[in-house]
DSSP file (Angstrom, degrees, kcal/mol; ACC not computed):
  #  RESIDUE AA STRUCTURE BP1 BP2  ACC     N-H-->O    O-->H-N    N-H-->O    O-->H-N    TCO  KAPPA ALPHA  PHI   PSI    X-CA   Y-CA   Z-CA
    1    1 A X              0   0    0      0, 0.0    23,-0.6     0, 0.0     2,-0.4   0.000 360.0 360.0 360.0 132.2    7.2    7.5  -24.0
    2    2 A X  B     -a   24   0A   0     21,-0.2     2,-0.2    23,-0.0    23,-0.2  -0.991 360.0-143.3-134.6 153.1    9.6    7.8  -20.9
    3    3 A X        -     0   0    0     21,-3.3    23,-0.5    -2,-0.4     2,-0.2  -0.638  14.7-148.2 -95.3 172.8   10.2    5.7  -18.0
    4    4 A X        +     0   0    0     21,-0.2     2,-0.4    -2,-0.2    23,-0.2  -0.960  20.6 175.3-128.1 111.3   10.9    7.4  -14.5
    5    5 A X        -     0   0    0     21,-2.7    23,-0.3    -2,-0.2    26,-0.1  -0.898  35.9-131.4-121.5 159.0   13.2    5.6  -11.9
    6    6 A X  S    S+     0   0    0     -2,-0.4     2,-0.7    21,-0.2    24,-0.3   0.475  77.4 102.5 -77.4  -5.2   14.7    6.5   -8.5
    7    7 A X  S    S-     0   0    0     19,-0.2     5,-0.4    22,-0.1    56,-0.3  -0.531  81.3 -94.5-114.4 152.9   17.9    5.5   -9.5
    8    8 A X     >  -     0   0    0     -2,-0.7     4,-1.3     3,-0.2     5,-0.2   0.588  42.9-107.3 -39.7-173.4   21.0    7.5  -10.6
    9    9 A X  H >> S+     0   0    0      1,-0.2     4,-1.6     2,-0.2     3,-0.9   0.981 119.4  61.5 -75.8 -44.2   21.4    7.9  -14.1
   10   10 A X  H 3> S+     0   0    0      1,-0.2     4,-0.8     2,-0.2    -1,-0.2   0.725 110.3  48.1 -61.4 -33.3   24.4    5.5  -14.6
   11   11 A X  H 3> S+     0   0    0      2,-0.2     4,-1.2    -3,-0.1    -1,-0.2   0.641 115.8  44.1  -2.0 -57.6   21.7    2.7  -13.1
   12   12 A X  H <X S+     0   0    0     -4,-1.3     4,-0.9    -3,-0.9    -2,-0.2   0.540 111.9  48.7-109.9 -38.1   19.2    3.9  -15.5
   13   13 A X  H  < S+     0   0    0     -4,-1.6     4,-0.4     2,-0.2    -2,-0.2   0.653 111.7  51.4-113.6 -26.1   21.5    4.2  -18.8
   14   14 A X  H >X S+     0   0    0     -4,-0.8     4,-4.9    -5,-0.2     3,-0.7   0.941 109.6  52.5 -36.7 -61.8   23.0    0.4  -18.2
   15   15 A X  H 3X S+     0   0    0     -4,-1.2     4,-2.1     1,-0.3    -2,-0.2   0.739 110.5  44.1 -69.3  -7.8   19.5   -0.7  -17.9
   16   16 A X  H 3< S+     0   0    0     -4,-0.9     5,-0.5     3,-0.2    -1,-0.3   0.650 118.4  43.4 -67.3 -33.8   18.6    0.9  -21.2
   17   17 A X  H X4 S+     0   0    0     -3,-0.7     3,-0.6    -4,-0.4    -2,-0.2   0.958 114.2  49.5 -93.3 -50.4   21.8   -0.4  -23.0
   18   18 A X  H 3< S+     0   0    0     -4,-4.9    -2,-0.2     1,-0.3    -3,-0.1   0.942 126.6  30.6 -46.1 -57.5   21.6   -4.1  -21.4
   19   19 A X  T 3< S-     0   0    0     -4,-2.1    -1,-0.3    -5,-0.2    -3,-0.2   0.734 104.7-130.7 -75.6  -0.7   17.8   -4.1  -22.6
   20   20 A X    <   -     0   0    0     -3,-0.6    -3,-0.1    -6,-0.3    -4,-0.1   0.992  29.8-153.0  37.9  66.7   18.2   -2.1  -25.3
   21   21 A X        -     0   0    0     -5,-0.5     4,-0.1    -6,-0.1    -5,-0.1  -0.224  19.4-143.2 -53.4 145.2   15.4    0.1  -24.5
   22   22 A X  S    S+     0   0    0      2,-0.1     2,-0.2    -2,-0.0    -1,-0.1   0.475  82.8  37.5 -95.3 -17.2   13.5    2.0  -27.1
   23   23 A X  S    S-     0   0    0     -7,-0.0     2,-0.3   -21,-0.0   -21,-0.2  -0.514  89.2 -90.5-131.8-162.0   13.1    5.1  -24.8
   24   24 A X  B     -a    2   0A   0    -23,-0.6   -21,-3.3    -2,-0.2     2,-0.3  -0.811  26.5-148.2-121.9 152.3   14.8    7.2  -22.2
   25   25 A X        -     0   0    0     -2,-0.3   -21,-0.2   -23,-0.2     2,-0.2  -0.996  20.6-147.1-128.1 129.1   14.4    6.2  -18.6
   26   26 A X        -     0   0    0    -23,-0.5   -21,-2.7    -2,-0.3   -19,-0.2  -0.428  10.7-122.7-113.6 153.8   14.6    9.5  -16.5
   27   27 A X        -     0   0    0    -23,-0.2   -21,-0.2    -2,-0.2    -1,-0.2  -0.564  18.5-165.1 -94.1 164.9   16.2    9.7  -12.7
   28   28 A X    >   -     0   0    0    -23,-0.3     3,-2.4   -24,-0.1     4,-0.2  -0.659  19.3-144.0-133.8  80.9   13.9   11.0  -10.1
   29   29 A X  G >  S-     0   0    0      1,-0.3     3,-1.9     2,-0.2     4,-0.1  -0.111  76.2  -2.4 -43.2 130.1   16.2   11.6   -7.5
   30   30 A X  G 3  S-     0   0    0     33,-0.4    -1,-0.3   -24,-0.3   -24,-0.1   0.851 120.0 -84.9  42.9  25.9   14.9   11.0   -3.7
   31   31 A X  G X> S+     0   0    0     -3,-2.4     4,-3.4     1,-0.2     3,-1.4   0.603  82.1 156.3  63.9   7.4   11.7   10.1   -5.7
   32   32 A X  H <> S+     0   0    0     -3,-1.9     4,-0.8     1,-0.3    -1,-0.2   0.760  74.0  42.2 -35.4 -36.7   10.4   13.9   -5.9
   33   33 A X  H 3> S+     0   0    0      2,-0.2     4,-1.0     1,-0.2    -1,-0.3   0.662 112.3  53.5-119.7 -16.8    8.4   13.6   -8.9
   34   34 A X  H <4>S+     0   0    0     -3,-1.4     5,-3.7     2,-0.2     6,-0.7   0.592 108.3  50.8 -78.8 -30.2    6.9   10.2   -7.9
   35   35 A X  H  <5S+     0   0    0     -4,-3.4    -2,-0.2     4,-0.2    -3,-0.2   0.648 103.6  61.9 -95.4   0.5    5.8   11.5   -4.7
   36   36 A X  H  <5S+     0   0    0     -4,-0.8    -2,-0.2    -5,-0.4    -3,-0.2   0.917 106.1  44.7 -52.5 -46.6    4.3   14.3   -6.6
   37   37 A X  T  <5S-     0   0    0     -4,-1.0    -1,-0.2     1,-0.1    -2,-0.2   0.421 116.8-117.2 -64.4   1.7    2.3   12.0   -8.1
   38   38 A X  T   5S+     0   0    0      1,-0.0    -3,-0.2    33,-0.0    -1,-0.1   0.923  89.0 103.6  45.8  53.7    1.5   10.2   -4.9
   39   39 A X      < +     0   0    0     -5,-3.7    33,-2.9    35,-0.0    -4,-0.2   0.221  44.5  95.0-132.1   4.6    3.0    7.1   -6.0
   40   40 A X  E     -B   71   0B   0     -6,-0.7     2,-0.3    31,-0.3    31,-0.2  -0.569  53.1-179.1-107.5 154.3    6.4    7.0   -4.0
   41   41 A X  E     -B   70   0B   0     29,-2.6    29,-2.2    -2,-0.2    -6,-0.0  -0.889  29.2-107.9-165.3 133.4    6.1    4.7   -0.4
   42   42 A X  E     -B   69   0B   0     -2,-0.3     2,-0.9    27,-0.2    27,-0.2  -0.147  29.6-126.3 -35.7 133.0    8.5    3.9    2.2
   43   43 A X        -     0   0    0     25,-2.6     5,-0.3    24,-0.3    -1,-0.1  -0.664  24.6-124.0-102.3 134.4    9.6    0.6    2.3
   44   44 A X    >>  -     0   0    0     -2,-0.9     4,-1.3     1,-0.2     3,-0.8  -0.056  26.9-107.1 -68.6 177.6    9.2   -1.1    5.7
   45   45 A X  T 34 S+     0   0    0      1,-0.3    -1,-0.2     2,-0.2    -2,-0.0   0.160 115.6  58.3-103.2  21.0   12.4   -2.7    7.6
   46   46 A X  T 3> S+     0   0    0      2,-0.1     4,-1.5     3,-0.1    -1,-0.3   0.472 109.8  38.3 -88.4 -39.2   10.9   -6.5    6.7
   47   47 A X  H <> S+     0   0    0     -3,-0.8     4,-2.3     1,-0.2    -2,-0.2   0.960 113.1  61.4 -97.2 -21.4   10.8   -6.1    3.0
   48   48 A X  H  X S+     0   0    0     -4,-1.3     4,-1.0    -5,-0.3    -1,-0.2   0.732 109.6  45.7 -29.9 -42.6   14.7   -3.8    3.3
   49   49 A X  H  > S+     0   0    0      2,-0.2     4,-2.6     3,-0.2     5,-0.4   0.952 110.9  48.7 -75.9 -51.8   16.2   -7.1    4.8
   50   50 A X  H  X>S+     0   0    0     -4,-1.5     5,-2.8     1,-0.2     4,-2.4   0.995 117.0  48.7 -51.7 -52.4   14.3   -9.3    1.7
   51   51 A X  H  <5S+     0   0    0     -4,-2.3     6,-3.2     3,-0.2     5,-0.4   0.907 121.1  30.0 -51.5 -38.3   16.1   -6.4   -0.6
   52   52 A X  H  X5S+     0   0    0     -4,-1.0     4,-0.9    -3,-0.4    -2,-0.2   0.982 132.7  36.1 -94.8 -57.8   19.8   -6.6    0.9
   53   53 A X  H  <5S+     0   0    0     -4,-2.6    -2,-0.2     1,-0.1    -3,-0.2   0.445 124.7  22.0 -42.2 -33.4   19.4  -10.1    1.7
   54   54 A X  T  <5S+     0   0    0     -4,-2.4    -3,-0.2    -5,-0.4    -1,-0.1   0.566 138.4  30.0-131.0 -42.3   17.5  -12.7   -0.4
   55   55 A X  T  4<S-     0   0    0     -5,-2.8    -3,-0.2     2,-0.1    -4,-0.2   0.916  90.3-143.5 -84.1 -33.7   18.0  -10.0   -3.8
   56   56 A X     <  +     0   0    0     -4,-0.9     2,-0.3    -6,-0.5    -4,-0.2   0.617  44.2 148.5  26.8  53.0   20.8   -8.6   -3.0
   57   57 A X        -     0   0    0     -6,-3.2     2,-0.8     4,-0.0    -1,-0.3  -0.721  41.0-148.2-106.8 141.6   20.1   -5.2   -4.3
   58   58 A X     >  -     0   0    0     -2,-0.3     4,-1.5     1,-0.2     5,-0.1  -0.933  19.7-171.8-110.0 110.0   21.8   -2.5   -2.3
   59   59 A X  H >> S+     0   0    0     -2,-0.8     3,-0.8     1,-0.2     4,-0.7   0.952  79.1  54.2 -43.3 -67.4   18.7    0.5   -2.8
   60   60 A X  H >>>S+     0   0    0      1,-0.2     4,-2.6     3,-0.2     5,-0.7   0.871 106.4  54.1 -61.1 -18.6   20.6    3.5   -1.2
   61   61 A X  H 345S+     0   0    0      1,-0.2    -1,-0.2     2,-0.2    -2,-0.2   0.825 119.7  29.6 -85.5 -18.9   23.5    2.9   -3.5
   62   62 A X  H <<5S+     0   0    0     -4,-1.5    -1,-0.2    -3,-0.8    -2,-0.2   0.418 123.3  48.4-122.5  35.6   21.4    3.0   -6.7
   63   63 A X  H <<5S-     0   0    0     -4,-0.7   -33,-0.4    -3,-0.6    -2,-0.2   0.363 101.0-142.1-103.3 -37.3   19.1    5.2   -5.5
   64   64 A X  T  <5S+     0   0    0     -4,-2.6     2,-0.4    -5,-0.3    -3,-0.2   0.887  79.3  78.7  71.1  21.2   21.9    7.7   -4.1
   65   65 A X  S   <S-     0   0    0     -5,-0.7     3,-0.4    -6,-0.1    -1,-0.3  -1.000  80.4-139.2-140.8 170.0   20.1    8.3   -1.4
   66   66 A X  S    S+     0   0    0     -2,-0.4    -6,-0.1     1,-0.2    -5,-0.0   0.013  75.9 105.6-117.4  49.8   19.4    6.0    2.2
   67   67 A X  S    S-     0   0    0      2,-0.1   -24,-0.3     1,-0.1    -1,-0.2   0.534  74.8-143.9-106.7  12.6   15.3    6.9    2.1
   68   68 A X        +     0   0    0     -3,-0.4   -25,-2.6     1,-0.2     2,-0.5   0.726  42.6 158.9  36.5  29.6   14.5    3.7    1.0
   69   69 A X  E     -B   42   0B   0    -27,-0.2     2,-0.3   -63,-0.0   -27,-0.2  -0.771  18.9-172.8 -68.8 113.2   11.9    5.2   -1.0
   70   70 A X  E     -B   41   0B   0    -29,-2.2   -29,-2.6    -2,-0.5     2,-0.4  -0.726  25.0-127.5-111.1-175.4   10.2    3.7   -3.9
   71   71 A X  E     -B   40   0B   0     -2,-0.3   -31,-0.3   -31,-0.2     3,-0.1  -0.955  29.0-127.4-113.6 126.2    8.0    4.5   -6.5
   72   72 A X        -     0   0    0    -33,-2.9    19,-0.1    -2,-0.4    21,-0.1  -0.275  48.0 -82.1 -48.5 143.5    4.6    1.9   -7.1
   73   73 A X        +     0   0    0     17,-0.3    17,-1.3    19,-0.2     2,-0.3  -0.362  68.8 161.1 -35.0 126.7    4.1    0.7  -10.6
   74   74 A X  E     -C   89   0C   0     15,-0.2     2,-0.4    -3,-0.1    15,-0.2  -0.943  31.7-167.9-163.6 160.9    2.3    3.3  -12.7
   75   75 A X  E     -C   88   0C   0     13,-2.2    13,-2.1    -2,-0.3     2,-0.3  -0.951  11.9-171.8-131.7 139.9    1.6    4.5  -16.0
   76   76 A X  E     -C   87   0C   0     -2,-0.4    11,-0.2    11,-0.2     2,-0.2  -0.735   9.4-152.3-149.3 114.6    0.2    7.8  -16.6
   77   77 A X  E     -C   86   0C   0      9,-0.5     8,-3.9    -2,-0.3     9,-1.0  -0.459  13.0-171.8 165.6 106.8   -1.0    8.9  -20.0
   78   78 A X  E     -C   84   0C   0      6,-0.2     6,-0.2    -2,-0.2     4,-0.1  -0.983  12.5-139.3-134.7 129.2   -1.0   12.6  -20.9
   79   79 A X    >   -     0   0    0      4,-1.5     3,-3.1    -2,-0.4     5,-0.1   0.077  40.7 -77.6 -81.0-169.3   -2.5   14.2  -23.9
   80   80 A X  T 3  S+     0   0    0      1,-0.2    -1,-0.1     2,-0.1    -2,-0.0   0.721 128.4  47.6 -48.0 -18.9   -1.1   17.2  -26.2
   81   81 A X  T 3  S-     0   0    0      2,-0.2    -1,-0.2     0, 0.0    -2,-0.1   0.185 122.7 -94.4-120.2  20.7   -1.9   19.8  -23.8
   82   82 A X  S <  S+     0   0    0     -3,-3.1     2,-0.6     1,-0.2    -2,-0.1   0.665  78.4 136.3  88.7  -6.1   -0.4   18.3  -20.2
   83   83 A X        -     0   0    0      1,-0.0    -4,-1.5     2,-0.0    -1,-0.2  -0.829  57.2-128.9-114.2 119.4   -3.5   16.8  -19.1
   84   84 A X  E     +C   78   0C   0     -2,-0.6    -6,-0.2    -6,-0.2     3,-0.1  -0.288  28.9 175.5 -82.3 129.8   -3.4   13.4  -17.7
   85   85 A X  E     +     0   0C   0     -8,-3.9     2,-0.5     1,-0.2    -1,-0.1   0.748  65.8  17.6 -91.4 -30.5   -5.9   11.1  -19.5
   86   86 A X  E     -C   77   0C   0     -9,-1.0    -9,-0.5     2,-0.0     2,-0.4  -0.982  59.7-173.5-143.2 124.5   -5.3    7.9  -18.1
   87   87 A X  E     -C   76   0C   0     -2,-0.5     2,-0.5   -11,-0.2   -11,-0.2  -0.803   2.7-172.2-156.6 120.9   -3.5    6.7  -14.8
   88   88 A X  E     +C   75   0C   0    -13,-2.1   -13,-2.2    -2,-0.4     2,-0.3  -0.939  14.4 170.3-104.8  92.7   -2.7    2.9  -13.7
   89   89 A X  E     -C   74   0C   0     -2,-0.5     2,-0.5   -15,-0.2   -15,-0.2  -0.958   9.1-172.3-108.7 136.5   -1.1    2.4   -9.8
   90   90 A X        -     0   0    0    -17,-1.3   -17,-0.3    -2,-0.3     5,-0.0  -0.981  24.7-157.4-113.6 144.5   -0.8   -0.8   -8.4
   91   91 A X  S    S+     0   0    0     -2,-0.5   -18,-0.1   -19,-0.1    -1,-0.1   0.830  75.7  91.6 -82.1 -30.3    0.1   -1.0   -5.1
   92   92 A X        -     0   0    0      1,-0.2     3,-0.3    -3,-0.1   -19,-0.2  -0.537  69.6-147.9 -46.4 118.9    1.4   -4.9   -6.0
   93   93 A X  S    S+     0   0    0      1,-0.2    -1,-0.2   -21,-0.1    -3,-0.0   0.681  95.4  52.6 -40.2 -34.3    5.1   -4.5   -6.9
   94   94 A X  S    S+     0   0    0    -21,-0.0     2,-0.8     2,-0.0    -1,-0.2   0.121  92.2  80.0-100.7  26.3    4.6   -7.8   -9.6
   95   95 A X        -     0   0    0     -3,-0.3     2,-0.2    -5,-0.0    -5,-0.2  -0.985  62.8-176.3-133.3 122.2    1.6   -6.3  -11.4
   96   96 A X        -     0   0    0     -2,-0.8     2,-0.2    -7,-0.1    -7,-0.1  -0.880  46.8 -93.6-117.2 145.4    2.6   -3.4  -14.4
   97   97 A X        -     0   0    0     -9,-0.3     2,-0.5    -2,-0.2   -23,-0.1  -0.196  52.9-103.0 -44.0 128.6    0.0   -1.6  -16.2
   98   98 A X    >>  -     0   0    0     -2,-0.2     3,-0.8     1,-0.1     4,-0.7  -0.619  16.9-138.9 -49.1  96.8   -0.7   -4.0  -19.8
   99   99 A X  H 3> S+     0   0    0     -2,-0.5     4,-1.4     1,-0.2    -1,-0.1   0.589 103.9  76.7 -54.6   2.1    1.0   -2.1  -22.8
  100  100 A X  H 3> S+     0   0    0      2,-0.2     4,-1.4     3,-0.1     5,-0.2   0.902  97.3  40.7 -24.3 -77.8   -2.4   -3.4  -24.3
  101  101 A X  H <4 S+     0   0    0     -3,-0.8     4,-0.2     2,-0.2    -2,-0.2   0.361 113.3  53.4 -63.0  -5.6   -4.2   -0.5  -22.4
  102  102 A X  H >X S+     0   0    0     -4,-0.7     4,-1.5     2,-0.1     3,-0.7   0.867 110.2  41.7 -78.8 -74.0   -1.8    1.8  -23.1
  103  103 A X  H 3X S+     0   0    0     -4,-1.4     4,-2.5     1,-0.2    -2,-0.2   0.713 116.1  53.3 -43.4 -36.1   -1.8    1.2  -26.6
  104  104 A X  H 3X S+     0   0    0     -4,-1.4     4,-1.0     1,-0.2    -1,-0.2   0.848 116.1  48.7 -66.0 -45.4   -6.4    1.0  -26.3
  105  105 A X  H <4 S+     0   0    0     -3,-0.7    -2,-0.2    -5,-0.2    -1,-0.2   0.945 105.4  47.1 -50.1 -49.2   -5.8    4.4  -24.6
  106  106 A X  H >X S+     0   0    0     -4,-1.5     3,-2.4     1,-0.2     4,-1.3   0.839 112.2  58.4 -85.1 -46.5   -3.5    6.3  -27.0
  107  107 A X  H 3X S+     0   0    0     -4,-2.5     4,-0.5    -5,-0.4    -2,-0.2   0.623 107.0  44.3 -76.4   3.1   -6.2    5.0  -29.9
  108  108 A X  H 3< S+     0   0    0     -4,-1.0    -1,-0.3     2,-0.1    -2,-0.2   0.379 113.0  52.5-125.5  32.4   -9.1    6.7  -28.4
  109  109 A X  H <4 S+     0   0    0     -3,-2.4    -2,-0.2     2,-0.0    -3,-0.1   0.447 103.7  56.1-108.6 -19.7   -7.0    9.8  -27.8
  110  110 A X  H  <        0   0    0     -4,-1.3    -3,-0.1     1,-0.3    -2,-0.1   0.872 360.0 360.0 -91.7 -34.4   -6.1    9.8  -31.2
  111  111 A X     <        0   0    0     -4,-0.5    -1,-0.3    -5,-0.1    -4,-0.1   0.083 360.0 360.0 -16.4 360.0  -10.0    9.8  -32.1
């Protein structure tokens, strides 16, 4: 299992030591590999104010980049041979794929 973020590695490899993550969370730089997936979306210049303002998160600076791109939640589930079995997008930021259904997923791959 690996997570995918847009943000630099130093970003990515805090939040793994603060949570003490079990896996490695991989940069996607300027979101390339999330907008392979069709999963990456501007964010419009209402919810950029909510981000700098009310979170205080500044995006391009742990993003490295100022495209104010993010990626939607998603999980995607790929067997032995590359071939994606399973794939969970929400467009809702507050809704992640269940690790429930991951785990119902992985046991009827294993089958």
């Amino acid at each position: 299992m690996v997570a995918i973020s847009p943000q630099l590695q130093r970003y990515s490899q805090e939040l793994v030591k603060e949570r003490r993550l079990p896996f490695e969370v991989l940069s996607d730089p300027g979101n390339q590999v999330a907008d392979a997936f069709g999963v990456a979306f501007s964010m419009p210049q209402s919810l950029r104010w909510v981000y700098e303002e009310v979170f205080k998160i500044n995006l391009p600076e742990y993003n490295g980049d100022d495209s104010w791109s993010l990626p939607m939640p998603a999980r995607f589930i790929a067997d032995g041979h590359a071939v994606i079995q399973d794939a969970v997008v929400n467009l809702d930021h507050t809704v992640r794929p269940e690790p429930a259904s991951a785990i119902e997923v992985l046991k009827r791959l294993r089958k």
